[in-house]
N, C-alpha and C positions, 0 to 999 in steps of 0.2 A: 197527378200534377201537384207543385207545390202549393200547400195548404197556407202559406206566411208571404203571398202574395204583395197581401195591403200593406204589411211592412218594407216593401221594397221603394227606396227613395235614389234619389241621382241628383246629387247634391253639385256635381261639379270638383267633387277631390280637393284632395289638399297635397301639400308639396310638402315633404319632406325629406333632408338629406338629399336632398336632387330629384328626389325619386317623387310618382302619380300616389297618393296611397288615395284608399277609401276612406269615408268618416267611419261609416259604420258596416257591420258583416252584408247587412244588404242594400250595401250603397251600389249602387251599379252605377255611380260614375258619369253617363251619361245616360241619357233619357231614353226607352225603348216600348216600342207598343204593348208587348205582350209575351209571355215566356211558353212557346209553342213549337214545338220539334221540327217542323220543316217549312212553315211558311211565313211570310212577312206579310202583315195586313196592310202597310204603308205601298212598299211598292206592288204589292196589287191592286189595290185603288188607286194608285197612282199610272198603272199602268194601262186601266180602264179607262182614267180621265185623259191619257193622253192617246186610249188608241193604239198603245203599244203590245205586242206578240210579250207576254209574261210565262215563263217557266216554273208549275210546280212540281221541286224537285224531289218527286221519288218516281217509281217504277210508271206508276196510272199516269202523273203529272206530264211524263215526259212524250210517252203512249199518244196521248191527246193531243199535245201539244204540236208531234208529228203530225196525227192526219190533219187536225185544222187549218196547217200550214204549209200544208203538202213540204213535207222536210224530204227530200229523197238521199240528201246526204251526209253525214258525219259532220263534214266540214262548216255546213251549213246551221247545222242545230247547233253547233258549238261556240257559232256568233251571239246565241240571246242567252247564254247561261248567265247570271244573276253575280252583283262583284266577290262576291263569297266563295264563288266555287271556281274565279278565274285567278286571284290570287291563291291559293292554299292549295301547292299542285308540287310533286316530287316529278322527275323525269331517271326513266327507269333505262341504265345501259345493259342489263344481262336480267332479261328476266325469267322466274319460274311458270309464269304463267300458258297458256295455250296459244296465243302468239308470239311474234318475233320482235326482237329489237337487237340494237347494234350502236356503236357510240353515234355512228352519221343519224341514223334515224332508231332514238332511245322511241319508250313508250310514256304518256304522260298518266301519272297516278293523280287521280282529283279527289281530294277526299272532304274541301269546304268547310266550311268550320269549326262543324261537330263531329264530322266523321262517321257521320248517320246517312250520308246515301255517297257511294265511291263509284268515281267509272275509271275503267284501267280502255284508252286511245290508243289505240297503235297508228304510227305515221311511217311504218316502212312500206311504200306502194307495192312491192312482189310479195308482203307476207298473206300469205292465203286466210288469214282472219283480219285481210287489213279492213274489212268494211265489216265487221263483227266488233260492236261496242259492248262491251263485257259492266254491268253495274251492279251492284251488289246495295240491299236496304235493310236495317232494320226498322223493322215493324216494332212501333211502339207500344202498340195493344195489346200484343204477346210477347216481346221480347224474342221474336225469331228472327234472324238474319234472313233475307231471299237474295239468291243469286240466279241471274238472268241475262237474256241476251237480247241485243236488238240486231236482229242482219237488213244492213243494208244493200245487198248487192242485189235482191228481186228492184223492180220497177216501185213496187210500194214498200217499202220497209217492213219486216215482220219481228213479233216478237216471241221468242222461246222462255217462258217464266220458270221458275223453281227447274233450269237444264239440268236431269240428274249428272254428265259430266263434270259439272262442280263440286258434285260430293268427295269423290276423290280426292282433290286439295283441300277443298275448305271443310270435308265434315260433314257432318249429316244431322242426328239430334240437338248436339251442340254446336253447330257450324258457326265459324268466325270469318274476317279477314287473314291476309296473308303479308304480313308485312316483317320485318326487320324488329328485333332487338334494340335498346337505347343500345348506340356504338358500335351496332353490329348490322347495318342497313346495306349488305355484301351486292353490291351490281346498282345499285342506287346512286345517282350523281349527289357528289359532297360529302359521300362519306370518307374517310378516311384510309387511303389503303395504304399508311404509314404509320409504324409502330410509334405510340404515344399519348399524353393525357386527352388530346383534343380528340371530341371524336367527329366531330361533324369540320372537313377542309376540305377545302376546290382540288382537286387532281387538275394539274394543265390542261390537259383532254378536255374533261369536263367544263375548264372554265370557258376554251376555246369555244366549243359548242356552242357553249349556254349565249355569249355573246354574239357569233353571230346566227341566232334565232332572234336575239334582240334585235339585232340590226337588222333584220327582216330577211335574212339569208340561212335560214335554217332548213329549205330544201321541204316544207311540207305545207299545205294552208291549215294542217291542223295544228300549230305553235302559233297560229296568228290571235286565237282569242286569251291568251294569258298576259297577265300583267303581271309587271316586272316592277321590282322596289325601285327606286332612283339611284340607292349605294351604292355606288362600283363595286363591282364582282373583282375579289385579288384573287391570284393561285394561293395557296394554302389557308384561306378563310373560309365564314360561312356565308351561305344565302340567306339573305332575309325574307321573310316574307313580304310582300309590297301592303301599305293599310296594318303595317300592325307593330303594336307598342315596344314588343318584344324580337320578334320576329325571327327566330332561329327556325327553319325549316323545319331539319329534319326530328327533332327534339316535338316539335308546335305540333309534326303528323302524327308521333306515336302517344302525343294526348289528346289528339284527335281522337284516331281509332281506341284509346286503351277508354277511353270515358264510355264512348259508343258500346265496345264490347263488356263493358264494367254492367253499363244501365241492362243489357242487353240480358245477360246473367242474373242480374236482379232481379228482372221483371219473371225469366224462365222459373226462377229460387221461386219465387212469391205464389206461381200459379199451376205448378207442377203439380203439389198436394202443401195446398194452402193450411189447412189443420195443423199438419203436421211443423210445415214449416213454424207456423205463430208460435208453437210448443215448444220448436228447440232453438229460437234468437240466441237466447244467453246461453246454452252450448256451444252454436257458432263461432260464438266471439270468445266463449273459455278456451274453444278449440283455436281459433288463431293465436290468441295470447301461448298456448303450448307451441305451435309451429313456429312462433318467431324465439323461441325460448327464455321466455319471461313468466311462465307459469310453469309452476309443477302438482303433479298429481302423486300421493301416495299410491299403493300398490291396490287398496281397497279402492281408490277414486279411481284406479284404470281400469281393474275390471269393469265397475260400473259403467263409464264409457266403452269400453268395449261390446257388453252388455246391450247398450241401446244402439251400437252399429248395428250388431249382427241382426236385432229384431225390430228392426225397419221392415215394415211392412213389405212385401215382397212385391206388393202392387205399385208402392209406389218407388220401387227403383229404378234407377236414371239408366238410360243407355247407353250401358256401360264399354269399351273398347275391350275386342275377344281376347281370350286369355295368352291366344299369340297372338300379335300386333303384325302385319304384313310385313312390315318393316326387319322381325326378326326371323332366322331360320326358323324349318319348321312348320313356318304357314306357305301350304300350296299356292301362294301367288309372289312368293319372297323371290324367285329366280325370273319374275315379268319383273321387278321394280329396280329402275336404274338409280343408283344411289348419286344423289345431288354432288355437281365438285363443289358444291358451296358450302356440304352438312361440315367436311373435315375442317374446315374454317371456321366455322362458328363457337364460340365461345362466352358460356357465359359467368360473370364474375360472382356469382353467389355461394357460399360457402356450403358443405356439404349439411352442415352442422344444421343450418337451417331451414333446410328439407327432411329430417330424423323425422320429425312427427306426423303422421300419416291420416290423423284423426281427423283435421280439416276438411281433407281431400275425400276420405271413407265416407262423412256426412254431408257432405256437400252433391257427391256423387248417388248417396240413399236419396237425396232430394230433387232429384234432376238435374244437377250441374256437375258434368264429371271434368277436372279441370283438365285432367289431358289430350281432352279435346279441344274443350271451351278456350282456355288461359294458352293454348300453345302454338300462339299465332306465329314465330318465326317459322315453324314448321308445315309438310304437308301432311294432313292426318294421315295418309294410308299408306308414304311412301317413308317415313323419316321418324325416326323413335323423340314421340314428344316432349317439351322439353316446357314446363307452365309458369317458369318464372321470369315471364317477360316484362321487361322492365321500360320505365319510362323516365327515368332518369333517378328520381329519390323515391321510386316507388313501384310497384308492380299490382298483376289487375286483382289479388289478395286484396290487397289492400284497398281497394275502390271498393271494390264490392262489400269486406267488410263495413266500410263508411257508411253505407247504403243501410247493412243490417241495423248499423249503430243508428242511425238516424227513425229508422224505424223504428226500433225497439222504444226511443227516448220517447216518439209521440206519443205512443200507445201507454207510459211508464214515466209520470212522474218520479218515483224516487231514483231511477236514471239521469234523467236530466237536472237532478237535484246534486248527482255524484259528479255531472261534466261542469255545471255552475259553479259547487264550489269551489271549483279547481284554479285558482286564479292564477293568470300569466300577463308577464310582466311587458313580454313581443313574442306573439303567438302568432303575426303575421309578419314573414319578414320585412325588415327595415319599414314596418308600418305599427307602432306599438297601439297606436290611437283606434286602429281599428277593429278590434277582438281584444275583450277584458277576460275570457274564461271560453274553458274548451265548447260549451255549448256554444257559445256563438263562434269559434274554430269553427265547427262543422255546419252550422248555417253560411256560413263563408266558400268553404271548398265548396257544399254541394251545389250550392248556386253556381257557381265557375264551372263546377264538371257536369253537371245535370239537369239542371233549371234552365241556364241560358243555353239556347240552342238559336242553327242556324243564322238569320239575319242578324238578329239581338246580339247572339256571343258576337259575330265579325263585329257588331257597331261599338262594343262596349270595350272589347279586347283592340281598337284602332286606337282606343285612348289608354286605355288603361289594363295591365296586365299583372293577375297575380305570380308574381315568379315561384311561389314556391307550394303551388296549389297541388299538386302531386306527391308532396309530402304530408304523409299522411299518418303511418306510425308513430314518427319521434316527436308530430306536432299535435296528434289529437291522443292515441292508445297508452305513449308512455307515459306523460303527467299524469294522467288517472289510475295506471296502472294498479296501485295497491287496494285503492279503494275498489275500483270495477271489480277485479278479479275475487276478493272477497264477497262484494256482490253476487256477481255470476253465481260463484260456488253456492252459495248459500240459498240461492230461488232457484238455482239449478229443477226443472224437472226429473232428473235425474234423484234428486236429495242426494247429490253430492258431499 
């Protein structure tokens, strides 16, 4: 948990250029209990003192919550979900998932404000998983995803934990969510399925729908617990989300989940083979700095790395994807797997140039995070050749996770944090110059935004105030430092680079 707690103040912001900014990196703007992953200490004493049925929302939370309440039905538990997880909801017209949906009755994706507990709602009554709530958690204690099910169709509701069925789409060692690409959110209401800059606009259809569900005529009682922003819904615009500073939907879910599956990776990096990991930080990030190609290596620094892929400990290699992928000819299960009409669709805007380096991905994978599973959330692991650089608008989950290592490294490493100090910027937080004077406190900034605030606290802080450009994470923390880091790195390199 974060260690810079008692530095955290909530000052009330200040205005500038129009715009909410923070004073300082750990201004959060407005006042919040506590920085705790899934539950809000207010309204559950609050929820004691008034007597009221409270949801906590992970897998156990919700477990309990049924039988104390005798919940027998979908529709029913989906009245007391908490305001966080009733605004921050995608609705899904063609989905990959193990049930059905359709424009008349899409599926509701809820993924709240972290993106640390998702349940995918089906509201089609004929589909044979329509009383099968499908929610997916990660556990903060490991860094593992569980995906799980609750059926409601017995007389008492049962629940199936860790369904092996889900491995297939979501993975297994490194299992993730399943979501959409920035811009590429294919069967998802508001995306765009007209060529051009925008990526997130109402399709008619879609708007049509979307309004009469508001109007209370959406044909399901399971659209009756969502809240809805006040803006009018136009055809070719976006949704906003209702409660929040910013509000663009589909952009707000993919830093949802890309944060959740970022911390998620982290946590797995740290405790896979913790020794080894503390040894190779400043590899990690020499090796990112090569992937994005702003470092290079002589031909004697490449063996070297090479060198310490290949004699990674054999014990602790990550579980790695077999040498043929289902997905291609050749593996005895490639003539079962129906090829998605979604895959030929997809497209992602990354250059080749900056996928060439493989070093990242080789030591990340020695470590227990192989990204082509972890990172390759548009796809389904066993069905679709994965694809790990899914992005989130100015950023992809490289990049989160590196942030993670960089933050670590700095605690453990004054003369790092000596390197991101000196570095001084002039507006290092968009259209907010006042509030980061140098990249240390950059990264005290994002990581509080994508890691620290969870659950209640991000909805409460992000209803007022929203860092727009918190996802940018490269061009705002890696490259101002660049010369120096990199020279660093090289030089304590374990390696003796």
């Amino acid at each position: 948990m974060f260690t810079a707690e008692k530095k955290i103040t909530a000052t009330g912001g200040i205005e500038h250029n129009f715009s909410q900014c923070a004073q300082s990196p750990l201004d959060t703007v407005v006042a919040i209990d506590y920085l705790d992953p899934m539950l809000d200490a207010r309204a559950a004493s609050r929820a004691k003192v008034e007597s009221a049925p409270y949801i906590e929302m992970t897998i156990e939370g919700i477990q309990a919550f049924i039988e104390e309440n005798n919940i027998t039905a979908i529709e029913d538990l989906l009245t007391h979900f908490p305001i966080h997880y009733r605004t921050n909801f995608s609705l899904v017209e063609h989905t990959r998932a193990t049930g059905e949906s359709n424009l008349e009755f899409p599926r509701i994706v809820v993924f709240g404000a972290d993106g640390r507990f998702l349940l995918n709602i089906g509201t089609k009554p004929d589909d044979p998983m329509y009383n099968k709530l499908d929610v997916a958690q990660l556990h903060t204690d490991t860094g593992q995803w569980e995906f799980s099910v609750f059926d409601f169709d017995p007389p008492s509701p049962t629940l199936t934990r860790n369904d092996p069925s889900c491995a297939e789409c979501h993975g297994t060692h490194n299992a993730r969510p399943i979501w959409g690409t920035n811009a590429q959110w294919i069967g998802v209401f508001g995306d765009n399925i007209a060529r051009g800059p925008q990526a997130e606009a109402l399709h008619e259809t879609h708007l049509e729908k979307m309004l009469s569900i508001i109007e209370g005529e959406g044909g399901s009682p399971r659209f009756e617990f969502l809240k809805w922003d006040d803006q009018p819904l136009i055809r070719g615009g976006k949704r906003r989300l209702a409660n929040h500073a910013f509000g663009a939907e589909l952009l707000l879910s993919n830093l949802a989940m890309g944060s959740a599956t970022s911390l998620g990776s982290y946590l797995r990096l740290k405790q896979h083979a913790p020794e080894q990991y503390q040894a190779l930080r400043e590899e990690l990030l020499l090796a990112y700095y090569l992937k994005k190609g702003n470092a290079f290596l002589s031909e004697s620094e490449k063996a070297v790395f090479e060198a310490l892929v290949s004699t990674l400990d054999s014990s602790i290699q990550a579980f790695s994807l077999p040498e043929v992928h289902p997905y291609q000819e050749g593996h005895p299960n490639f003539e079962k797997v129906n090829k998605p009409i979604f895959l030929e669709k997809i497209s992602f805007s990354y250059s080749a140039s900056i996928q060439k380096d493989k070093t990242l991905d080789k030591l990340l994978t020695g470590l227990g995070v192989n990204p082509a599973e972890a990172f390759s959330l548009a796809t389904l692991s066993t069905r679709e050749k994965p694809s790990t650089h899914w992005s989130m608008g100015a950023g992809d989950l490289y990049d989160m996770l590196m942030l993670q290592v960089l933050d670590d490294l700095r605690r453990d490493n004054p003369e790092v944090d000596q390197i991101l100090r000196r570095r001084v910027v002039e507006e290092a937080i968009f259209n907010c110059p006042m509030t980061a004077s140098n990249i240390s406190e950059v990264v005290d900034y994002k990581m509080m935004h994508l890691f620290y605030l969870s659950g209640k606290s991000r909805y409460d802080v992000h209803e007022v105030f929203y860092p727009l450009d918190v996802e940018d994470i490269y061009d705002r923390v890696f490259m101002p430092v660049a010369h120096d880091l990199i020279g660093y790195l090289k030089s304590s390199s374990s390696t003796e680079i």
